[in-house]
LUMKEFI-418509 format. One record per residue (C-alpha): x, y, z; residue in one letter. Coordinates in pm, 1 decimal. Layout:
BEGIN
        xx        yy        zz  residuo
         X         Y         Z        a
...
//
This chain:
BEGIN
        xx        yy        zz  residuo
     694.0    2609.8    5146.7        x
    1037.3    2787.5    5060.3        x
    1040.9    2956.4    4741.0        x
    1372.2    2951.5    4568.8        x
    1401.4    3155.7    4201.4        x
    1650.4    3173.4    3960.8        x
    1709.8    3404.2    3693.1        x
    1768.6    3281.6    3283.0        x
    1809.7    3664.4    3198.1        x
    2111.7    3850.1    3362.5        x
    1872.2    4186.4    3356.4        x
    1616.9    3986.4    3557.9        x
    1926.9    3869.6    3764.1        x
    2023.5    4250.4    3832.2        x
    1657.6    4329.8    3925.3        x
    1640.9    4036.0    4223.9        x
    1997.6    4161.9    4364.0        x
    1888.5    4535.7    4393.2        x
    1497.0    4468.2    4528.4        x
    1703.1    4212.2    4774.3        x
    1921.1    4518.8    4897.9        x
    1623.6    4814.9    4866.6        x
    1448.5    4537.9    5128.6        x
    1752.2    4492.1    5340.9        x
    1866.9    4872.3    5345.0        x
    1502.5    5074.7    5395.7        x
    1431.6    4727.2    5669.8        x
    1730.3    4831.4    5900.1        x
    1698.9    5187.2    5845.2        x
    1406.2    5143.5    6027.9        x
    1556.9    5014.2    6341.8        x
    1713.0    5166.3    6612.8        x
    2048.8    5017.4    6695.4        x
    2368.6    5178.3    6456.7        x
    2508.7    4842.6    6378.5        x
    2148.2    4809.6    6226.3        x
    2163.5    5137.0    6066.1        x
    2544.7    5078.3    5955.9        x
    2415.0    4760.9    5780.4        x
    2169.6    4979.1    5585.3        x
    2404.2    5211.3    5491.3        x
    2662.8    4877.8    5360.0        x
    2323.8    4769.9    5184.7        x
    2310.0    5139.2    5017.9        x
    2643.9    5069.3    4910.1        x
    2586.5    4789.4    4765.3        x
    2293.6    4942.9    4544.3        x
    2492.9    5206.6    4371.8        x
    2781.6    4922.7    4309.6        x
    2471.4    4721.9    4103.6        x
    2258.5    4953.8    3990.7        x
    2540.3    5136.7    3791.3        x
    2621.2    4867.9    3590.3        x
    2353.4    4912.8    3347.1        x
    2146.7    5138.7    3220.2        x
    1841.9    5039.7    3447.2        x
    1635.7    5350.8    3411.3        x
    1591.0    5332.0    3097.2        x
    1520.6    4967.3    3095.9        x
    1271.3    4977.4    3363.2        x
    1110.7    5301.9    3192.6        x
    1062.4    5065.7    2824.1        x
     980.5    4742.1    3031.5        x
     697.9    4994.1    3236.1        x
     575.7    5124.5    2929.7        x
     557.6    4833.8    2750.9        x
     328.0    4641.1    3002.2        x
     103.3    4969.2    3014.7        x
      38.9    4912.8    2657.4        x
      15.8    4566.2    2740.8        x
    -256.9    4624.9    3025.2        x
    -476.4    4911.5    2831.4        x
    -568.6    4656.1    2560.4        x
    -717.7    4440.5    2814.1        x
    -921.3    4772.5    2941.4        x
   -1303.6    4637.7    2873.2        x
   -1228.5    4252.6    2922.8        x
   -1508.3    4080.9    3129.8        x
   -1253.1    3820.6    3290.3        x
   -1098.1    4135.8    3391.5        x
   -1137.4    4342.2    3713.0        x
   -1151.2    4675.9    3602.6        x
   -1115.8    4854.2    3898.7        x
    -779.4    4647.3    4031.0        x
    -635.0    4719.2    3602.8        x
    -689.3    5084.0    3698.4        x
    -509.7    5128.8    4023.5        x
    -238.1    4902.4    3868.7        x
    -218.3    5171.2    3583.1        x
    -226.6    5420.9    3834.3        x
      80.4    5274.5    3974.7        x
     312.1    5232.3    3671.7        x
     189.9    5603.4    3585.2        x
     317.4    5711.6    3927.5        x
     637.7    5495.3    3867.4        x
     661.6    5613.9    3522.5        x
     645.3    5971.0    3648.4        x
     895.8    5922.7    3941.9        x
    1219.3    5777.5    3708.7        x
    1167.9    6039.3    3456.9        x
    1232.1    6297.6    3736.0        x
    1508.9    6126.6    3846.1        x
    1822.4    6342.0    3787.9        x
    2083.3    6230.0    3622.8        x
    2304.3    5921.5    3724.1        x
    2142.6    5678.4    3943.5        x
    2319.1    5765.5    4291.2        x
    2482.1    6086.4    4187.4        x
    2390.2    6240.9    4522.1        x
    2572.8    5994.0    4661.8        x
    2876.0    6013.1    4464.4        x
    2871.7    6367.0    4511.9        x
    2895.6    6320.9    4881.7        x
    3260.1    6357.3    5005.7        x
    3200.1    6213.9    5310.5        x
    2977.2    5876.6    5248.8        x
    3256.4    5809.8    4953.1        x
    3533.9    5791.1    5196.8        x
    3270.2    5596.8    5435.9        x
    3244.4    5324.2    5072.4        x
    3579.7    5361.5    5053.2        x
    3702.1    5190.8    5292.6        x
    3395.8    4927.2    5360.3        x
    3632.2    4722.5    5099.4        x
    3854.0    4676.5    5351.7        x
    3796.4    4428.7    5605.2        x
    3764.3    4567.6    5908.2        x
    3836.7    4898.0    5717.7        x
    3551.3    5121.6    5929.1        x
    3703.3    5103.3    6266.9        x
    3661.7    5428.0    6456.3        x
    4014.4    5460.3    6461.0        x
    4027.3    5468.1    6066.2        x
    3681.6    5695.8    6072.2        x
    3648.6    5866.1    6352.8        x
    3392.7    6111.1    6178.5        x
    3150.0    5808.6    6145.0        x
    3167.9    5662.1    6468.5        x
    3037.9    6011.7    6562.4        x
    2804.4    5961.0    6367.9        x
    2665.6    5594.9    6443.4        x
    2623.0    5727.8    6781.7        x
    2446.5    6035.2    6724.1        x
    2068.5    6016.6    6805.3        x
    1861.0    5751.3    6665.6        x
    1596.5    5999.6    6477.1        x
    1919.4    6209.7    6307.8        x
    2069.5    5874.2    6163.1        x
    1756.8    5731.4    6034.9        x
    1691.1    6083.0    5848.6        x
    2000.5    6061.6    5722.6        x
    1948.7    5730.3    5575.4        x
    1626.8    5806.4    5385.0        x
    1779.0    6141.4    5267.2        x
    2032.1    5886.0    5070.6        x
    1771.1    5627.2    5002.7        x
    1523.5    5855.9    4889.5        x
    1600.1    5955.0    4546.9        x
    1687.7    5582.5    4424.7        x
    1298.4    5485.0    4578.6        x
    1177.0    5472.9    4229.2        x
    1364.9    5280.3    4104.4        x
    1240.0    5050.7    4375.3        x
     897.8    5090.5    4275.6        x
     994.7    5009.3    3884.7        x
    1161.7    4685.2    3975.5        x
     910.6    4597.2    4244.3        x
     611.0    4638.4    3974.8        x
     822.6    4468.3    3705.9        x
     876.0    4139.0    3964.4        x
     582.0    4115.3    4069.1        x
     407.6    4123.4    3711.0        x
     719.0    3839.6    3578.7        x
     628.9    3670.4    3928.7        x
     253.6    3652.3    3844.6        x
     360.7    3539.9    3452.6        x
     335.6    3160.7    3474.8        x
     153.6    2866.4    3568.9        x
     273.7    2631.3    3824.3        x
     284.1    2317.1    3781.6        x
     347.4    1998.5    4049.5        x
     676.7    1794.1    3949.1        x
     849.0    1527.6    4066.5        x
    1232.8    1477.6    4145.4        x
    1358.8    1105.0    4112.0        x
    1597.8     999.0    4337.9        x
    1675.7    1382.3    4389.5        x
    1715.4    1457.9    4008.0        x
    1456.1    1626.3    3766.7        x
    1530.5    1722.0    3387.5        x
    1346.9    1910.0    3125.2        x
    1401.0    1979.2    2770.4        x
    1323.5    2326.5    2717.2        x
    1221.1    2319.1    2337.1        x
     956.6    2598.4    2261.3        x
     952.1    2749.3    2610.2        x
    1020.9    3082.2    2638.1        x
    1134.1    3199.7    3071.3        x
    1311.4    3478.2    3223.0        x
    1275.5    3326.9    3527.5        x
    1207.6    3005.7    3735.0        x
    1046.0    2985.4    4042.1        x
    1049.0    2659.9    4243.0        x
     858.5    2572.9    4560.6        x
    1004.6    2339.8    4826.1        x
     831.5    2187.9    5140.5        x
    1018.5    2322.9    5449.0        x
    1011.9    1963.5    5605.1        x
    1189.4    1870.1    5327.1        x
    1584.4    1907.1    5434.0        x
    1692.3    1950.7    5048.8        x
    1824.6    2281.3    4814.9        x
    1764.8    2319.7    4478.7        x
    2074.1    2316.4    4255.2        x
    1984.2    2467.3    3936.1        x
    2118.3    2479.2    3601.7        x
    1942.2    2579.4    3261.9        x
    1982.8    2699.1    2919.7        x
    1792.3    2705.2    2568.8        x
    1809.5    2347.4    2565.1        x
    1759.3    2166.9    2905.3        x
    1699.5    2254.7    3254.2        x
    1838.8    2054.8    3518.7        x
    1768.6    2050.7    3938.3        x
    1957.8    1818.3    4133.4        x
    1841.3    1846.9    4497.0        x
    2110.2    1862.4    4761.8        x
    2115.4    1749.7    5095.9        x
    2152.7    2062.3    5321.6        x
    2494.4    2052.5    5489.4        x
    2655.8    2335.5    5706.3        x
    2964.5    2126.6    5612.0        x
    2987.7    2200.5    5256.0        x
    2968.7    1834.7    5138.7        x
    2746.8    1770.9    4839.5        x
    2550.6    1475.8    4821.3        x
    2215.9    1442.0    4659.2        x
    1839.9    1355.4    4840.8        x
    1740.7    1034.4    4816.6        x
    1435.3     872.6    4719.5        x
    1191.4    1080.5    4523.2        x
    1040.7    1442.0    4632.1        x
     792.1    1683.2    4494.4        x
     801.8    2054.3    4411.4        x
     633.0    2303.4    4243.4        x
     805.5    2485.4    3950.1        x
     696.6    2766.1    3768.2        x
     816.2    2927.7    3418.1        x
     791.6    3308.6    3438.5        x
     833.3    3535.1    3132.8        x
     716.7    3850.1    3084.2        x
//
């Protein structure tokens, strides 16, 4: 199955983007090679660009909070595994604990770094970090292996928490719903969305299936249209009928 998920809330929308590019960034700063390690360092990029366009500490520090409280009243349930509610405590207190120690704006170190600004700099122009336009980091992508992954995690390093927040956050919206089995007819499924409340929608796809989910939603309705998959760009929709999974996530 192929899990697609789309995002009714733009704050949920900002939280898929960044754990997308904390997964992408701390997965190739693991490697070896420095194109891999100059991809992680795009990918870090990328995460101060989206995370300072809101004020995501202090959302993730409310939304944390507020599922503590949330997850203490169910403290003495007998449906309830106490021993798995208390390590997940323990890990919102340790996430809790880790963004209020973060200093000031998220990525400051970076900003503050002369030389990985004038590296950003010029990643917005294509083909903009030749060596002959940055010498100084072509040094660097071909300095030892072990020196340019400790670099990395120097720079990734203070933003991990906010990881953590949006991975705990995710993965409690993720666990939110109940799925349900649909059906598409001739490619097309529609839903009035009276009374439901989602943040998020998570469909599941067979792989043999050579369709993509084309989403669209609101208050009101929510509409897939399944697409043939074409490298071409031509849109035309599956036919016959199909089944999926779809799940309403709110938190």
């Amino acid at each position: 199955m192929i899990t697609y998920e789309y995002p009714l809330h733009e704050r949920i929308r900002t939280l898929l983007r960044l754990e997308d590019l904390f997964d992408r960034s701390l997965y190739f700063a693991a490697r070896q090679e420095s194109l891999e390690h100059h991809v992680s360092l795009i990918s870090l990029f990328e995460i101060l660009e989206v995370a300072s366009r809101a004020d995501l500490k202090s959302d993730l520090l409310q939304e944390l909070e507020r599922q503590r409280q949330a997850l203490e009243s169910l403290r003495g349930n007998p449906v309830i595994a106490e021993d798995a509610l208390a390590e997940f405590l323990r890990d919102i207190d340790a996430t809790t604990r880790g963004l209020l120690e973060m200093p000031g704006k998220i990525g400051q170190h970076l900003r503050d770094n002369d030389w990985l600004m004038s590296i950003k700099q010029r990643t917005s122009i294509p083909g903009g970090v030749c060596e002959f336009d940055l010498p100084s980091y072509h040094y660097w992508l071909h300095m030892d292996v072990a020196v340019r992954r400790h670099g990395l995690m120097e720079w990734l390093s203070p933003m991990l928490p906010i990881r953590d927040g949006i991975g705990i956050v995710l993965r409690l919206l993720r666990e939110s719903g109940k799925t349900t089995r649909q059906a598409a007819y001739g490619g097309v499924y529609q839903q009035m969305m009276t009374g439901r409340v989602a943040q998020m929608l998570r469909l599941k796809v067979s792989r043999e299936l050579p369709c993509v989910p084309e989403i669209s939603a609101n208050k009101y309705a929510l509409n897939i249209r399944f697409i043939a998959f074409s490298d071409s760009g031509r849109t035309k929709i599956c036919e016959g009928d199909l089944e999926f999974e779809l799940t309403f996530c709110s938190l």
